[in-house]
C-alpha positions in Angstrom: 103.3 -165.5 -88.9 106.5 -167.9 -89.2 107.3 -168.6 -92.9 108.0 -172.4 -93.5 110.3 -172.5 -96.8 108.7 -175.7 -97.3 105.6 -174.2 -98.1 107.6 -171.8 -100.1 108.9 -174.7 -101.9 105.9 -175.7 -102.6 104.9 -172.5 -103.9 107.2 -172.3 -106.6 106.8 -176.1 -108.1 102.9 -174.4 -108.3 104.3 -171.9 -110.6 106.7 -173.4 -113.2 104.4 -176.2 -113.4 101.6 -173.9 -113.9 103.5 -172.3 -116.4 104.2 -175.1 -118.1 100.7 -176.6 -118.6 98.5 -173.6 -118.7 99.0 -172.8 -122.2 98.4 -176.0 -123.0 95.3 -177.1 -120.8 93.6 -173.4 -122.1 94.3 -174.8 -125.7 92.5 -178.0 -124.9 89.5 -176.2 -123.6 89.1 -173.5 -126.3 89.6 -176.1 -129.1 89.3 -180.0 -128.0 85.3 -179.8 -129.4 85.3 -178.5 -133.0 83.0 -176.3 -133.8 81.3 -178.2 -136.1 80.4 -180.8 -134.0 79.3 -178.1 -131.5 76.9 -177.1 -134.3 75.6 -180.4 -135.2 75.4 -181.4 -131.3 73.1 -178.5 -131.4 71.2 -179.5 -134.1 70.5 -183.4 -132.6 69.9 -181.8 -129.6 66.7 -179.8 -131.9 65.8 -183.1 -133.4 65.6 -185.3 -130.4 63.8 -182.8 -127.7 61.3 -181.3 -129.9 57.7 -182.4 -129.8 56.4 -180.4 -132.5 58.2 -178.8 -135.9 56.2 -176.7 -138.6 58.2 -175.0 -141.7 58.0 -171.6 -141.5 59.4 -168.8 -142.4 59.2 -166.7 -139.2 61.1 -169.1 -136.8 59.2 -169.5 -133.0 61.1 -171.5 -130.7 59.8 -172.3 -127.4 62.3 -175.2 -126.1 60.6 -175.8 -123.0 57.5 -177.1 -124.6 59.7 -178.3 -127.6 58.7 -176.4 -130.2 60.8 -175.1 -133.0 59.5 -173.9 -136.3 61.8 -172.6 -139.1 62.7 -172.0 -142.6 65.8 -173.9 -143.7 67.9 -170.8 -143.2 65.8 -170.0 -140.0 67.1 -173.5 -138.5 71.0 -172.7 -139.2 70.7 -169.2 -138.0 69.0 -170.3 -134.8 72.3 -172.7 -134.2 74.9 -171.2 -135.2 73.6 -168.2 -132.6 73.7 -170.8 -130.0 76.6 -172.8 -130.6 79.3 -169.7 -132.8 77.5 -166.2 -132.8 80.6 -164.8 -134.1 80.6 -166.6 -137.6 76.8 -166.1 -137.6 77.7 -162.3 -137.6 80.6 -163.2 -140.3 77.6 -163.7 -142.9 76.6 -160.7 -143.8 73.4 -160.6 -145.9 70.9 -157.9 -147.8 68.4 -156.2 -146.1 65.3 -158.4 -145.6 61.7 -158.6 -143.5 63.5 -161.1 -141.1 66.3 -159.4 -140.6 68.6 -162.3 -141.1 70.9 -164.2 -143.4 68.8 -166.3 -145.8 70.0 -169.2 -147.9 71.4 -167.5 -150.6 73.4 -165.2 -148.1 75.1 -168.2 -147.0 75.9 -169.5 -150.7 77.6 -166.0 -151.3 79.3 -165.9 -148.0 80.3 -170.0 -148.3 81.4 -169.8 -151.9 84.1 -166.9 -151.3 85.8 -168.5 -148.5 89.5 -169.6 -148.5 90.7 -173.1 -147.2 92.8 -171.7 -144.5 91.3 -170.2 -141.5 89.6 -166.9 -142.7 89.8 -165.1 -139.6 85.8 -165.0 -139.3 85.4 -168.1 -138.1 85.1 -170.3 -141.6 86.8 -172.4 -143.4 86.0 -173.6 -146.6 85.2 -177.3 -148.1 86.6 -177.7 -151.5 84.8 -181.1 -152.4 81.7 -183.0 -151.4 84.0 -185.5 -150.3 85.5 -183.6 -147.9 82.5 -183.1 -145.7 82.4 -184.0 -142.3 79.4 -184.1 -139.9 78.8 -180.3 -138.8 79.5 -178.4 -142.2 77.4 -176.5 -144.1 75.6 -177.2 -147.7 74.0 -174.6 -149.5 72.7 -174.7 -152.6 70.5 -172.0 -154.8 67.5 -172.6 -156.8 68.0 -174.6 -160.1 67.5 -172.5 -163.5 65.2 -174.4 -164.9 61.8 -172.8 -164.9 59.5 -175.4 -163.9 61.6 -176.3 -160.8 58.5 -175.4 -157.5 61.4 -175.0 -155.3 64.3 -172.6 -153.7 67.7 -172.7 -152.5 68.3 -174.4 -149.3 71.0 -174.7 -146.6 71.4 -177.7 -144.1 73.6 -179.5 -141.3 75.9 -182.7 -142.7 75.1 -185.3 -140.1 77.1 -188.5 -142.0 80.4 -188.8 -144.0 79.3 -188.7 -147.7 79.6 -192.3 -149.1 79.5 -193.1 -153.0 76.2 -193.9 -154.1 75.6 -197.7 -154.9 74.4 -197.2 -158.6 75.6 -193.6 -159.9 79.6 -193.8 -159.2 79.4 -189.6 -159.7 76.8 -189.1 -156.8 77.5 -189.1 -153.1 74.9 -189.5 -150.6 74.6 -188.0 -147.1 73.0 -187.7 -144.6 71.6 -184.7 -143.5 69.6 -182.8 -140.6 67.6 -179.5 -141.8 64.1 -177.7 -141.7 62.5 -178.2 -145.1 58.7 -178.5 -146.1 59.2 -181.7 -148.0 60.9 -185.1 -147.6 63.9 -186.1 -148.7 65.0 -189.6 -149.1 64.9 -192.3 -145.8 63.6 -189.3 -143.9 62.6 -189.0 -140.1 59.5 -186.5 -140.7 56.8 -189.1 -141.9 52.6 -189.1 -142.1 53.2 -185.5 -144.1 54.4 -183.8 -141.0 57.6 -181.0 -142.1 59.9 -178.9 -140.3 63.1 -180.2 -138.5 63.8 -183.5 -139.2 66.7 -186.4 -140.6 66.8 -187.2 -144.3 69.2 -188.4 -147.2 70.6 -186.0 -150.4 72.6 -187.0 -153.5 75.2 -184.5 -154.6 76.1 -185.0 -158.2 79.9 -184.2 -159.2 81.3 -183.5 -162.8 84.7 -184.9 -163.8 86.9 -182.8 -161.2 84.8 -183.8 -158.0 82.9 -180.8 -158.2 79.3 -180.4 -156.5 77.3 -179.2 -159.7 73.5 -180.7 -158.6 71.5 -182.3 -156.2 69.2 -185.0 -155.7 66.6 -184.2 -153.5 65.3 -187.7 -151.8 68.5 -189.4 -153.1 68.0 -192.3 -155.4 64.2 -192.0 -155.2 64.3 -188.1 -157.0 64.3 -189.0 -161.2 66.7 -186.1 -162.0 69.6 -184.1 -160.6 69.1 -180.7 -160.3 71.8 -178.6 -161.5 73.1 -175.5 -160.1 75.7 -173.7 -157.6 76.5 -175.3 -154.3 78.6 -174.7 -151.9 80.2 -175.8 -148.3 81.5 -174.6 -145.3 83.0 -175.3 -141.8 82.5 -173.3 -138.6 86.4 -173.2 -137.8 88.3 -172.2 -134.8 88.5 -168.0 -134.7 85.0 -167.9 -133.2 84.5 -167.4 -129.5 85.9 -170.2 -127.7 84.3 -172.6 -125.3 81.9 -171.6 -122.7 82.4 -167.6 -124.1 86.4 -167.2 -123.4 88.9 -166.4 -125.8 92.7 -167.7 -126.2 94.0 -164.0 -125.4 91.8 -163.5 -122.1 92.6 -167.0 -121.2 96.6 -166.2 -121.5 95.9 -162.8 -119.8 94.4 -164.5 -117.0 97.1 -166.8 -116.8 100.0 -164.1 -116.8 98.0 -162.6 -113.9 97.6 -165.2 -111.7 101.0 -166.3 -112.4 102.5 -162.8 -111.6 100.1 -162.8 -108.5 101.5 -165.9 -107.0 105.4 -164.9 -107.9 104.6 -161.4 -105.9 103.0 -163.3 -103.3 106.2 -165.9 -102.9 108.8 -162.3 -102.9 106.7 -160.9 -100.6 106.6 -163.9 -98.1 110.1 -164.0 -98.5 110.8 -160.4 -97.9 108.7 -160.2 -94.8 110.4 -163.0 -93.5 114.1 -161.6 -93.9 112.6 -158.0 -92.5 110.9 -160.0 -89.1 115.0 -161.8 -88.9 116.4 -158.8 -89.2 113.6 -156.9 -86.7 114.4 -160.0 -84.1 118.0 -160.0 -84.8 117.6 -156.0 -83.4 115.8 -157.0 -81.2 117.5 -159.0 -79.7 120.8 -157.1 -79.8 119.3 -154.0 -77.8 118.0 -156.5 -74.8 121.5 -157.6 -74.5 123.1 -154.6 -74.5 120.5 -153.1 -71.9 121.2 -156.1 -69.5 125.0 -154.8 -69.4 126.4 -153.1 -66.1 128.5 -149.9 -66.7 
């Protein structure tokens, strides 16, 4: 085989430029799609295949005939196993009959988390304002004794905007698995389940969440109690199932593959000179009279 240094030009451009790009271009794959939107991508994907939704509590999915009926925990389990299984495994919660996290599992897991990067996958929303499509709101049942209700947990699916009327509410748009309405909802003629409907989160003098209006302006009275929020962030599994370190391990290996490959052309080549060069020299020598 005759080794054209061209090629073996060629060869290394391929490697510094890989080298300097790789990095880089893994980064972009791992991390270019938040999580969040992930999640909610997953969620509209629920809302506009499905043919049928019930609330329940024992979730049944059967996505071919598109079916899918949930609790409102049920729902965020069910995506955050599709989209980040890691930060679904982050919530750890109490021993139950499902034997998975339930809404108030998620308020104790949401309402310890740091701003920063947690290293389970979260991160923390301080303010209702600071909600983006793809977080998490969870809120427990109110204390008052009469309230019919739970807690609940949901997808944000619009930027929170400043109610018209109430200057301390913000309403947004959300995307969940509840039994009743909320306000400008998708799931009409009584039907429940998965559907599209509006909130009002009331805030006290600091910005803080401290009640909710179920169907927005149309609920009479905020219901107060503790909410919290959260953000599927960037330590889960990344894209398609690989991680930043294999990535970078893969990288090294090719890298160091193709480097061994290039000294190894190069070496046979200066071992089949040398072999000719011999060669070469004992048919001359042979050819000699004495």
């Amino acid at each position: 085989m005759r080794w054209d240094w061209r090629i073996g030009g060629i060869l290394i451009c391929a490697v510094v430029v890989i080298g300097s790009i790789a990095p880089a271009s893994f980064a972009d794959v791992s991390n270019g799609i938040p999580n969040r939107v992930r999640l909610l991508s997953a969620a509209e994907q629920v809302q506009s295949t499905m043919k049928s939704s019930k609330y329940q509590h024992t979730t049944y999915v059967d996505e071919a005939n598109g079916v899918y009926d949930f609790d409102c925990s049920g729902f965020v389990d069910y995506l955050l196993q599709r989209t980040s299984p890691d930060a679904l495994a982050a919530v750890k919660y109490r021993p139950n009959r499902l034997n998975r996290p339930y809404h108030q599992d998620y308020y104790r897991f949401l309402s310890t988390l740091r701003t920063e990067d947690n290293g389970e996958g979260w991160l923390a929303v301080a303010r209702a304002s600071d909600l983006l499509p793809g977080d998490i709101i969870v809120w427990l049942k109110p204390n008052r004794t009469n309230y019919s209700g739970t807690g609940h947990v949901m997808i944000v699916r619009s930027n929170p905007t400043v109610d018209s009327i109430r200057e301390n509410e913000m309403d947004i748009q959300i995307i969940d698995s509840t039994r009743s309405r909320h306000g400008f909802d998708t799931r009409v003629n009584g039907t429940n389940g998965v559907g599209i409907g509006t909130i009002s989160l009331a805030l006290d003098a600091t910005g803080k969440a401290v009640g909710f209006r179920w169907r927005d302006g149309a609920s009479p009275r905020v219901e107060y109690t503790r909410i919290a929020f959260g953000e599927v962030g960037s330590s889960t599994s990344a894209m398609y199932g690989i991680s930043n370190s294999y990535q970078m391990i893969v990288y090294v290996l090719a890298t160091v593959v193709a480097v061994c490959a290039l000294v190894g052309a190069i070496r046979i080549r200066k071992l089949k000179r040398a072999k000719s060069a011999h060669t070469s020299s004992m048919s001359t020598g042979g050819s000699k009279s004495v």
